[in-house]
C-alpha positions as a Python dict, from the first residue, in 0.01 Angstrom:
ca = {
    (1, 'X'): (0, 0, 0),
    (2, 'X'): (104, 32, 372),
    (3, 'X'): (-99, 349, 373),
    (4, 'X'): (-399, 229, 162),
    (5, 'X'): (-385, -76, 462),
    (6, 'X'): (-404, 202, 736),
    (7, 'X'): (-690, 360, 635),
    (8, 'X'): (-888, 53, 581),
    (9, 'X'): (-819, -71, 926),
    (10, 'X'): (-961, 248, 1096),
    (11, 'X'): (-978, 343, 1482),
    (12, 'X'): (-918, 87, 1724),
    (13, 'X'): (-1207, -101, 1913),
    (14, 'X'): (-1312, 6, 2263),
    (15, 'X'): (-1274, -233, 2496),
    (16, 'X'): (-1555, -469, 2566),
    (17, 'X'): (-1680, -321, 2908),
    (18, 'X'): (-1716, 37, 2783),
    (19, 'X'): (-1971, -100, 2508),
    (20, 'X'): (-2224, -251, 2794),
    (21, 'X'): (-2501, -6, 2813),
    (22, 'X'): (-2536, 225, 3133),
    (23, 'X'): (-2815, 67, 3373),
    (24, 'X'): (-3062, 320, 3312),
    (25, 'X'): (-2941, 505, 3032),
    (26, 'X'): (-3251, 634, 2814),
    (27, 'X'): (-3497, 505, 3074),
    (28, 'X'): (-3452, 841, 3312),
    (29, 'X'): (-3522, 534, 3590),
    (30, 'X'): (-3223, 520, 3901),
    (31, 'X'): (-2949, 222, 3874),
    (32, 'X'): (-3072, -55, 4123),
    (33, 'X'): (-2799, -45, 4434),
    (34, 'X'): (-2786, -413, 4592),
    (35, 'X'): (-2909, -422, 4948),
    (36, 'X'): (-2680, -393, 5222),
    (37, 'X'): (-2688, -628, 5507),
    (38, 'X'): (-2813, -419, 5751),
    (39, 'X'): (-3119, -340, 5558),
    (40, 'X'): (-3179, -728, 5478),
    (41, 'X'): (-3177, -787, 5868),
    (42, 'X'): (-3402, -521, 5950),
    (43, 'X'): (-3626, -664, 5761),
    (44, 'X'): (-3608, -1020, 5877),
    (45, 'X'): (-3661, -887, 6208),
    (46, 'X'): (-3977, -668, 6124),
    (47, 'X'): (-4118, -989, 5951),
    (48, 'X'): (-4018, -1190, 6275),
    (49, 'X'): (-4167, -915, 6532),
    (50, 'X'): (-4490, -901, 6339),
    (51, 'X'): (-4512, -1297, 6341),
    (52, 'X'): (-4431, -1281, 6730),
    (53, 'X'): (-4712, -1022, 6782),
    (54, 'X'): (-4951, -1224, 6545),
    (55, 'X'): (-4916, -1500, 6707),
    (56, 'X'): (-4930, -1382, 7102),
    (57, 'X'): (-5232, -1148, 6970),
    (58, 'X'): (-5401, -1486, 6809),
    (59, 'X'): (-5350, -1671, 7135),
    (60, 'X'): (-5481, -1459, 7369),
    (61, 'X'): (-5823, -1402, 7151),
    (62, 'X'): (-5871, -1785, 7131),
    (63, 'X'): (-5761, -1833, 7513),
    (64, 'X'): (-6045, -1555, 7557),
    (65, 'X'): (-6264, -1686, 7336),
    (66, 'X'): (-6254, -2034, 7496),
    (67, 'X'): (-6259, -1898, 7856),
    (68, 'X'): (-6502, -1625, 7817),
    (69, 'X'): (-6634, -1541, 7447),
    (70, 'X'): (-6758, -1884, 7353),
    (71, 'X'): (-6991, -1838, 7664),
    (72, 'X'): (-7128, -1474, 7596),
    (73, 'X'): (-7412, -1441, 7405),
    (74, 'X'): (-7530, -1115, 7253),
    (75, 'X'): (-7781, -930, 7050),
    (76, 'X'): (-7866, -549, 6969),
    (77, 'X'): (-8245, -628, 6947),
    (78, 'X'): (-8329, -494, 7265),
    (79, 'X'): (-8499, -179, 7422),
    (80, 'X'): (-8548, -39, 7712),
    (81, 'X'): (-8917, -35, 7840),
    (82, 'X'): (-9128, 60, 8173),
    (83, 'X'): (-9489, -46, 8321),
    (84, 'X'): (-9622, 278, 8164),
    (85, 'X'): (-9993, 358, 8328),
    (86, 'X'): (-10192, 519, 8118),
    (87, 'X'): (-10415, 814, 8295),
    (88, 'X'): (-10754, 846, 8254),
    (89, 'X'): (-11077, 956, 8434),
    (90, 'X'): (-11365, 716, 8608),
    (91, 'X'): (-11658, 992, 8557),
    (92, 'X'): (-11718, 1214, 8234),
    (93, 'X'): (-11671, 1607, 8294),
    (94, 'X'): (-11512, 1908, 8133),
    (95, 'X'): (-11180, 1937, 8220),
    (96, 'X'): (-11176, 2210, 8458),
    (97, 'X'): (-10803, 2265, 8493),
    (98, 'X'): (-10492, 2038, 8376),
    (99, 'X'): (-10232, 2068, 8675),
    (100, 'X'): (-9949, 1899, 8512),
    (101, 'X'): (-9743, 2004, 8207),
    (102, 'X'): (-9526, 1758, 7955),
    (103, 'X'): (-9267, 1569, 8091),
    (104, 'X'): (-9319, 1696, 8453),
    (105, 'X'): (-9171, 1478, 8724),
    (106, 'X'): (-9470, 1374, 8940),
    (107, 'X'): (-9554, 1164, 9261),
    (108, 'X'): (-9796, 893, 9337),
    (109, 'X'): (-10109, 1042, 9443),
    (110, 'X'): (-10042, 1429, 9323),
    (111, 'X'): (-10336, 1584, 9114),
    (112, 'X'): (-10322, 1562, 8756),
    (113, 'X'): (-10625, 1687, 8599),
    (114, 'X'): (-10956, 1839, 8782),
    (115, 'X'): (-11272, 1795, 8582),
    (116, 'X'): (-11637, 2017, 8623),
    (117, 'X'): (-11791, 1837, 8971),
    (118, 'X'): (-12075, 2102, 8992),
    (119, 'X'): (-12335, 1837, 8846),
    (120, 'X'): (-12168, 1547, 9025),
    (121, 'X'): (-12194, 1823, 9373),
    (122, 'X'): (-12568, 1850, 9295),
    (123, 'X'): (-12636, 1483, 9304),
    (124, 'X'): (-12447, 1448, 9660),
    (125, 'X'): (-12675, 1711, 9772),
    (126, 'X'): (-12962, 1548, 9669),
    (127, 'X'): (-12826, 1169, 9811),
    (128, 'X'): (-12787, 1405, 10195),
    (129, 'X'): (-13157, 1556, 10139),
    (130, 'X'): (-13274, 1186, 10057),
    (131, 'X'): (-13102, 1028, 10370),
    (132, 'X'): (-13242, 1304, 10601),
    (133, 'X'): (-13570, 1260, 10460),
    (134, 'X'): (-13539, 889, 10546),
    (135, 'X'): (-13447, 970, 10859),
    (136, 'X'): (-13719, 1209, 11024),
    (137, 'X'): (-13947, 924, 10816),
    (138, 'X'): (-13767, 660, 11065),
    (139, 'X'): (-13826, 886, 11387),
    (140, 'X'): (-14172, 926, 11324),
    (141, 'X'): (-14239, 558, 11271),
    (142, 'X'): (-14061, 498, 11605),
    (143, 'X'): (-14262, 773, 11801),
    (144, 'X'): (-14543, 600, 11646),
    (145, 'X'): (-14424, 277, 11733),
    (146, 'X'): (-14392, 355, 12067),
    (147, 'X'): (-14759, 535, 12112),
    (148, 'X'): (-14888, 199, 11941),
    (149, 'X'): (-14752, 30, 12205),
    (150, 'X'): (-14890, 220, 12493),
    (151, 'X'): (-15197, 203, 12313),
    (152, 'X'): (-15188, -207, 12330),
    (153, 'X'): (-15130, -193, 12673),
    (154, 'X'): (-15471, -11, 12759),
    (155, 'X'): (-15624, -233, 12474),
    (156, 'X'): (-15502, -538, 12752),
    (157, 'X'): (-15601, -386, 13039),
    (158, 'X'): (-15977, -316, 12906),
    (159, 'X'): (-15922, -691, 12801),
    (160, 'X'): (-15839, -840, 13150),
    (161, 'X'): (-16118, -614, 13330),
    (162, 'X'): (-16376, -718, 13049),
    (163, 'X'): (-16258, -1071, 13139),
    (164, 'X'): (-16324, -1006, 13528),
    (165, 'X'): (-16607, -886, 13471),
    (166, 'X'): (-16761, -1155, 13226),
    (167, 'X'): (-16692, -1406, 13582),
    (168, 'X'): (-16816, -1176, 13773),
    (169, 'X'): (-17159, -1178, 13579),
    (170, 'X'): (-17157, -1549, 13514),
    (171, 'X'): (-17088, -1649, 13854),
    (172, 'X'): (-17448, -1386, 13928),
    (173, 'X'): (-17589, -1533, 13667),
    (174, 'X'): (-17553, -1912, 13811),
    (175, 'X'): (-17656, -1733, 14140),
    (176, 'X'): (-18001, -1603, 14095),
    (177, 'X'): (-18058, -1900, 13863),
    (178, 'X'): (-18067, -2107, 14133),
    (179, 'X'): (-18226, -1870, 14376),
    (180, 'X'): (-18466, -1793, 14079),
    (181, 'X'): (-18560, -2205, 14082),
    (182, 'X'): (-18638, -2183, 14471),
    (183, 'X'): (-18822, -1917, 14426),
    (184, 'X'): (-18609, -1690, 14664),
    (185, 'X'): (-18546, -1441, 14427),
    (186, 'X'): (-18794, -1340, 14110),
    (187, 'X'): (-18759, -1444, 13794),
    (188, 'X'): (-18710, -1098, 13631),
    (189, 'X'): (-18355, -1093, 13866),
    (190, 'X'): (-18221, -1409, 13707),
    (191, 'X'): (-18303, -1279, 13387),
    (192, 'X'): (-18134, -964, 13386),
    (193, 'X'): (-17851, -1124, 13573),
    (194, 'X'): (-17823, -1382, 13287),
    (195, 'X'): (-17858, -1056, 13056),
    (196, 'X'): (-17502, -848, 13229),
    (197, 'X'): (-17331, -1135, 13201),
    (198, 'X'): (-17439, -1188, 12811),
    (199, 'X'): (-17321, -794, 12756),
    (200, 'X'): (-16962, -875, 12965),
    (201, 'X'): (-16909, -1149, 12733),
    (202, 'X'): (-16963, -882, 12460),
    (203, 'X'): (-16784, -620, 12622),
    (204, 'X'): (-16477, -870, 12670),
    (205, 'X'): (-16498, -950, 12294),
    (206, 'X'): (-16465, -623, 12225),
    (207, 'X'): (-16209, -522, 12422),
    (208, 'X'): (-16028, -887, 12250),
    (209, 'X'): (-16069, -742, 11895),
    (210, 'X'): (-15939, -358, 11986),
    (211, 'X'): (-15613, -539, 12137),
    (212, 'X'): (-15556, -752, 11778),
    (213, 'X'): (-15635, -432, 11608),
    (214, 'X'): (-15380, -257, 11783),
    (215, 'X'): (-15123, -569, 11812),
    (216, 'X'): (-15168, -537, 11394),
    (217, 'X'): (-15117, -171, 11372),
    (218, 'X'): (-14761, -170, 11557),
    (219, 'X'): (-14652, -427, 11303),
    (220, 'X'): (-14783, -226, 11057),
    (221, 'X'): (-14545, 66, 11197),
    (222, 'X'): (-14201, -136, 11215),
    (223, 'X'): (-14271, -212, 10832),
    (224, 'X'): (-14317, 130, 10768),
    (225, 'X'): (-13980, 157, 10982),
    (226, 'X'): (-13787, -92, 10812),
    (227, 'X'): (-13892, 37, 10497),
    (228, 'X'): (-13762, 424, 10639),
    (229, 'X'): (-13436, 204, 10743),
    (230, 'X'): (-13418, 92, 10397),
    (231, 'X'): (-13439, 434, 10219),
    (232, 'X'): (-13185, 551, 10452),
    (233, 'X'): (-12942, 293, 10353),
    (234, 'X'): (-13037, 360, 9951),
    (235, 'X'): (-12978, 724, 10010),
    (236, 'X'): (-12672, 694, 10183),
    (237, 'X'): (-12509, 440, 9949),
    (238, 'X'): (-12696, 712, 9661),
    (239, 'X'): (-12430, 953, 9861),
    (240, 'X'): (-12104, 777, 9913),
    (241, 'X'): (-12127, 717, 9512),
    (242, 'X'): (-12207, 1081, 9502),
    (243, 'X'): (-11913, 1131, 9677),
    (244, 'X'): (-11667, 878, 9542),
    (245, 'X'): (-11760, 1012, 9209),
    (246, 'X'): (-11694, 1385, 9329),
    (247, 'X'): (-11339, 1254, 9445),
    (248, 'X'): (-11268, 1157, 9123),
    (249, 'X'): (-11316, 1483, 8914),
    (250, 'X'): (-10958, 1485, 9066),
    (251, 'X'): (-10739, 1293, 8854),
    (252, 'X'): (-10391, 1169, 9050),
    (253, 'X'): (-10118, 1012, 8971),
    (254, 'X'): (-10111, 619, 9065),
    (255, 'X'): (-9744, 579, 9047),
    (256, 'X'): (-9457, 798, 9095),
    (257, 'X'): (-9281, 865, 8714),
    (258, 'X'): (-9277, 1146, 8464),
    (259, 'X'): (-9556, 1271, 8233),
    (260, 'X'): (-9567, 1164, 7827),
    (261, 'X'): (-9804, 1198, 7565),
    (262, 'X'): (-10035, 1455, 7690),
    (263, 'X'): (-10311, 1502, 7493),
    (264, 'X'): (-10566, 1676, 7704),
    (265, 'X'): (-10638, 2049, 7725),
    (266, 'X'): (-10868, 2253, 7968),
    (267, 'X'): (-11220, 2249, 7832),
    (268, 'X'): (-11202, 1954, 7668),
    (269, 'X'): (-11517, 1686, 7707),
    (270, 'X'): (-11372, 1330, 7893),
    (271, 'X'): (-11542, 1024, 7860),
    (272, 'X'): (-11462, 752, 8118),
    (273, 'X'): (-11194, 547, 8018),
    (274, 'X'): (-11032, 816, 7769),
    (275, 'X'): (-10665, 813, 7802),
    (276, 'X'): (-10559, 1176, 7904),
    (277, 'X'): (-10197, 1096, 7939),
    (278, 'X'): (-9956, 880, 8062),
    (279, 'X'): (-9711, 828, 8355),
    (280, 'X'): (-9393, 653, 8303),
    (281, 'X'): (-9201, 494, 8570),
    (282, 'X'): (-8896, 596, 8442),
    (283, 'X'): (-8695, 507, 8778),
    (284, 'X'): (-8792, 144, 8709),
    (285, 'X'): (-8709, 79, 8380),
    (286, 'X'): (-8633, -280, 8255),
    (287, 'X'): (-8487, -398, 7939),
    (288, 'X'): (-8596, -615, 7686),
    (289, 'X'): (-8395, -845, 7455),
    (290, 'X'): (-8495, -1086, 7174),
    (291, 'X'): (-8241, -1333, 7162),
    (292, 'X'): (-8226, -1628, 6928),
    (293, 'X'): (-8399, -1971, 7011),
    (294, 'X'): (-7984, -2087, 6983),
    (295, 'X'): (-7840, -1824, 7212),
    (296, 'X'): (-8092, -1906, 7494),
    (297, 'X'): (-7939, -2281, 7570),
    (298, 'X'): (-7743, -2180, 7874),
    (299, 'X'): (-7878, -1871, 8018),
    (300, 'X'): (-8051, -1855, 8390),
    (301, 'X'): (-8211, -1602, 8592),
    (302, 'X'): (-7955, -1426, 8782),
    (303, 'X'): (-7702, -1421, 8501),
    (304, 'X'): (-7482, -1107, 8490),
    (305, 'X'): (-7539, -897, 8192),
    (306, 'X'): (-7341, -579, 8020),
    (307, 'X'): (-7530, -333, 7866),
    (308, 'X'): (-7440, -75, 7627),
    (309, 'X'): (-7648, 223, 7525),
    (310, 'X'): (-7645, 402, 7229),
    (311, 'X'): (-7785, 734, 7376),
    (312, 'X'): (-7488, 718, 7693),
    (313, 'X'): (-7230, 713, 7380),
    (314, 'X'): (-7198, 301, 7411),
    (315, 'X'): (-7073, 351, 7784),
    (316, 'X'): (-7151, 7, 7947),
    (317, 'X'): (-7391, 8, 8228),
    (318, 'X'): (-7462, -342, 8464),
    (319, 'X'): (-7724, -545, 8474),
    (320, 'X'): (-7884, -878, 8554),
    (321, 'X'): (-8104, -1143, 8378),
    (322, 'X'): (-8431, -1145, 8531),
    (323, 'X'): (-8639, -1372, 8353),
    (324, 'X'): (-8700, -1575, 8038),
    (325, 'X'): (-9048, -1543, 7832),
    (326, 'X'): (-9240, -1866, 7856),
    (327, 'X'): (-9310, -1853, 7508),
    (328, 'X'): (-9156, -1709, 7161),
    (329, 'X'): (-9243, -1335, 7041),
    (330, 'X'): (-9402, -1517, 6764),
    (331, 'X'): (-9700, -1714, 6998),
    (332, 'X'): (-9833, -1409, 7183),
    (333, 'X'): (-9866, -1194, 6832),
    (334, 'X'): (-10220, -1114, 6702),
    (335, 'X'): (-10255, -1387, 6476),
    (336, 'X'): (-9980, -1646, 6560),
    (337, 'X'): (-9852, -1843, 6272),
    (338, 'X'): (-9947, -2205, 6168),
    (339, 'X'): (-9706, -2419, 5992),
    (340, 'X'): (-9931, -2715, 5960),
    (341, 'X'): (-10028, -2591, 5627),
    (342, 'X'): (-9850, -2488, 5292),
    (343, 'X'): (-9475, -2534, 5220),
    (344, 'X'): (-9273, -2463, 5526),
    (345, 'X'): (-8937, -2262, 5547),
    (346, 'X'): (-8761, -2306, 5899),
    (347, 'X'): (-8717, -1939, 6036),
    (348, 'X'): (-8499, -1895, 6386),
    (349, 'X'): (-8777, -1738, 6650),
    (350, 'X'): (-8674, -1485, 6889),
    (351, 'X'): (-8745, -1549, 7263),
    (352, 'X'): (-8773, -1244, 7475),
    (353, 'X'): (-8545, -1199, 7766),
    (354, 'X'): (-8616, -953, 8082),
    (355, 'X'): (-8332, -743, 8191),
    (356, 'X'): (-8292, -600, 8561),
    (357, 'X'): (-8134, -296, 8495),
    (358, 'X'): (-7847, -143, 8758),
    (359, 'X'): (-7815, 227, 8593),
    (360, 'X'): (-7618, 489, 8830),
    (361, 'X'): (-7866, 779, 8915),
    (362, 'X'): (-7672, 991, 8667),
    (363, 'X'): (-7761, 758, 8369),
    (364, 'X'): (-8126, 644, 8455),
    (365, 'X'): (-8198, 1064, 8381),
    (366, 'X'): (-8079, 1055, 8045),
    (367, 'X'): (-8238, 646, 7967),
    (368, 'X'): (-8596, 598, 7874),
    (369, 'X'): (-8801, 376, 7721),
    (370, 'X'): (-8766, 266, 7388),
    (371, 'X'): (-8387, 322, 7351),
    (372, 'X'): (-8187, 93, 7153),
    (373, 'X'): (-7951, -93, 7341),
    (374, 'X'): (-7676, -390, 7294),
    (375, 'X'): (-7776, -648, 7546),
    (376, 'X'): (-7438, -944, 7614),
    (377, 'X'): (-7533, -1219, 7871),
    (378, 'X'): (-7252, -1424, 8042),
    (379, 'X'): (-7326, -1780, 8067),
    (380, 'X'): (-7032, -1942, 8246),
    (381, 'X'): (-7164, -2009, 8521),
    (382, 'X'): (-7531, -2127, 8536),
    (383, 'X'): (-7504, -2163, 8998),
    (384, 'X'): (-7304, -1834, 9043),
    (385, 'X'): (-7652, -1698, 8808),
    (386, 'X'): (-7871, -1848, 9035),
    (387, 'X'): (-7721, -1730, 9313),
    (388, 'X'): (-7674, -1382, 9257),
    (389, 'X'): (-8065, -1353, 9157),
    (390, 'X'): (-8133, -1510, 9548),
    (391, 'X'): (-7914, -1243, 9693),
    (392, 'X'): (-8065, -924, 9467),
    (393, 'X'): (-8413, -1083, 9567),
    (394, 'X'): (-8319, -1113, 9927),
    (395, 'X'): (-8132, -732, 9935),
    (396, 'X'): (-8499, -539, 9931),
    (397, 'X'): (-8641, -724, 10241),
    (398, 'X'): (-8283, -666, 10425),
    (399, 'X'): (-8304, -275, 10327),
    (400, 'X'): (-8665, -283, 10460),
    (401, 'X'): (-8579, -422, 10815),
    (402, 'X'): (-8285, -196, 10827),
    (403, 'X'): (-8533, 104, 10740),
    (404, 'X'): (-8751, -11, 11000),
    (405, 'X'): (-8538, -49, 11287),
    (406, 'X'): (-8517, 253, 11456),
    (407, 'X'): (-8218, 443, 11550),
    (408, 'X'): (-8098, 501, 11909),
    (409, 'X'): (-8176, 899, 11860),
    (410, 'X'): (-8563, 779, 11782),
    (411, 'X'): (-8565, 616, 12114),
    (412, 'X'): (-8385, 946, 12294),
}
């Protein structure tokens, strides 16, 4: 019985810890270790750093914003542009010879294109032949002139002798009348006295009529002089034309810049007016931005300005507000819109803004018109703006007068 109370009772229980599973047992994942200390205040101090550095790196954005940002206004709708002159010729010609090639650096005044002048030469030739021939034409009317006048002069003279001699014979006349009436002298005297002064009188009329004839004739000469005058001037004006128009079969530059868009090729016809090329003032580029109707509030001529170009890697280049467009992009388009019609939908409008641009020598050769660029005008100050656009506008006249003082070697 003792044994039969053994075996029923069996081996003896574990104890209670050793039946508690193993953490991790059959779940092949590590036991969890509770953190140490040192590893709970790294951690509080990490979070505390990064607060610290939050906070100092919040403050000094909204100190800048508030000092500086709020005031900056910015776009990236702006380009770079230039008073491009477009070349083309006053006369129509065959291009003779083009003396530029593409992008060539050229001055004001060098020669561009030379057309075919040989017609244009023929007509000058033919203005000189007209002028000379206008000129002998004048010289003979003068010569003529003058042998008119010599002329009138006899034509007087036979005038005042005719008229001596007409009271000459009258005074005879009255004479042997009155002897005649006596009877001291015959009749037949009287008679023929009374008959020379009849022919005097004739003679003197004469004489009267040649003189007008040849008063007439001389101002019949100084028409045909002034009209010789006039042909002179006609063929002379025919030859500065001639010539102006002989100059210009020589295209030139009118400003200095570089050469774009060249379209014309030796032998090709030119009509007046056709564009050949054009010159771009690349040394005197300007920007261009279109900033929003609610970024314009503030800003001045004479406001500073940072630019950043695309094509000098975003490198930041000066510059300074110049002017503001008196209107919006949207009133000098082709058709400009009307809202007084139709449903309307409020859009912002653009307003363009001119640029002065202060490039260093180095960057104005690689910028050229048409590049993208991100324009940021500082609008703090609206008197410091103003300011600084009186002293850039003064700076040229003061660089003139020091240019044209001269130096103490000039005077030696």
């Amino acid at each position: 019985m003792a044994l039969a109370q053994a075996s029923n009772s069996g081996p003896p229980d574990p104890p209670r810890d050793s039946l508690a599973p193993e953490s991790g047992a059959g779940t092949g994942k590590p036991a969890k270790r509770p953190a140490s200390p040192r590893r709970k205040w790294l951690i509080r101090g990490g979070l505390i750093v990064a607060g610290l550095l939050i906070l100092v790196g919040g403050t000094y954005w909204g100190l800048h914003w508030w000092t500086e940002g709020r005031f900056v206004e910015s776009t990236n709708d702006a380009y770079l542009q230039a008073d491009q002159v477009a070349v083309s010729s006053r006369v129509p010609g065959i291009v003779h010879q083009v003396l530029v090639g593409d992008n060539e650096v050229v001055r004001a005044g060098q020669p561009l294109v030379e057309l075919d002048g040989r017609d244009i030469r023929a007509r000058l030739a033919q203005a000189v032949a007209q002028a000379n021939v206008g000129r002998a034409n004048l010289a003979e009317a003068e010569a003529q002139i003058s042998a008119q006048q010599a002329q009138i002069a006899q034509a007087q003279a036979q005038v005042d002798g005719a008229r001596s001699q007409v009271a000459f014979a009258e005074r005879e006349a009255t004479r042997y009348a009155r002897l005649a009436a006596t009877g001291a002298e015959p009749r037949e005297r009287a008679d023929q006295m009374r008959q020379n002064r009849d022919q005097a009188r004739a003679q003197l009329a004469q004489a009267s009529a040649a003189l007008l004839a040849a008063q007439r004739q001389i101002e019949t000469l100084r028409a045909q002089a002034q009209q010789s005058r006039a042909q002179i001037e006609q063929a002379e004006a025919l030859q500065q034309q001639s010539q102006v128009d002989l100059d210009s079969t020589v295209v030139r530059a009118s400003i200095d810049g570089r050469v774009g868009d060249r379209t014309v090729r030796p032998g090709q016809y030119m009509q007046p007016g056709a564009r050949m090329m054009t010159v771009v003032p690349v040394h005197a580029l300007y920007l261009v931005a279109n900033f929003k109707e609610t970024q314009i509030g503030r800003m001045r001529p004479g406001q500073p300005v940072s630019i950043k170009v695309d094509a000098l890697d975003s490198r930041t280049i000066r510059g300074t507000l110049d002017s503001i467009s008196p209107g919006t992009g949207a009133q000098f388009a082709l058709i400009p819109p009307n809202n007084a019609t139709g449903n309307f939908t409020k859009i912002v409008q653009r307003v363009p803004v001119r640029i002065h641009v202060e490039a260093e020598p180095d960057d104005r050769a690689v910028l050229v018109p048409g590049l993208s660029v991100t324009a940021e005008v500082d609008t703090r100050n609206v008197e410091e703006g103003r300011s600084a656009r009186a002293s850039r506008s003064s700076a040229p006249a003061t660089i003139r007068r020091a240019d044209a003082a001269p130096s103490a070697g000039d005077h030696q």
